[in-house]
C-alpha positions, 0 to 999 in steps of 0.5 A: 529494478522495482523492490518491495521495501518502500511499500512495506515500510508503508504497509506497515507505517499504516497498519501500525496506526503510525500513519493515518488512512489519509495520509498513507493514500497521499503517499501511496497512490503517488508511489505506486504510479511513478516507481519505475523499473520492473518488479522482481516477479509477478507476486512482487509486483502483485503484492505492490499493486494491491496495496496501490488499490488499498489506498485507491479504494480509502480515497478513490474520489480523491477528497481524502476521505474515506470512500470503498474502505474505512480507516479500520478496513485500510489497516487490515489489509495493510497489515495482511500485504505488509505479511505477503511482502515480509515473506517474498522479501525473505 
């Protein structure tokens, strides 16, 4: 079954300003496309699934550079699905 820590670990890496826009992307997309299994309920799987479309939306040209959402705008958000999944994780 799919769980939502290794996408708040990351959530929180890039809201934090621990990882950059960049390199939260280059992790991210990769994570989210190839984790398997089925996800503990739809908010679980929504929660994983929109912090896939942060990362898409920074680099959704796949340069690694900023294209729908700027650094600052990928670190908000982050920090607003990191909250979502630290409350479906309780």
């Amino acid at each position: 079954m799919a769980t939502l820590e290794p996408f708040l670990v990351l959530a929180e890496a890039v809201s934090d300003g621990r990882l950059s826009a960049a390199e939260f992307s280059v992790v991210c997309l990769p994570l989210y496309k190839e984790y398997g299994g089925p996800y503990p309920s739809t908010d679980h799987y929504q929660a994983a699934t929109d912090l896939f479309y942060v990362a898409h939306d920074y680099d959704a040209s796949g340069t690694g550079e900023p294209d729908l959402l700027d650094s600052d705008q990928v670190r908000s958000k982050a920090s607003d699905i990191a909250e979502r999944m630290r409350i479906l994780l309780r």
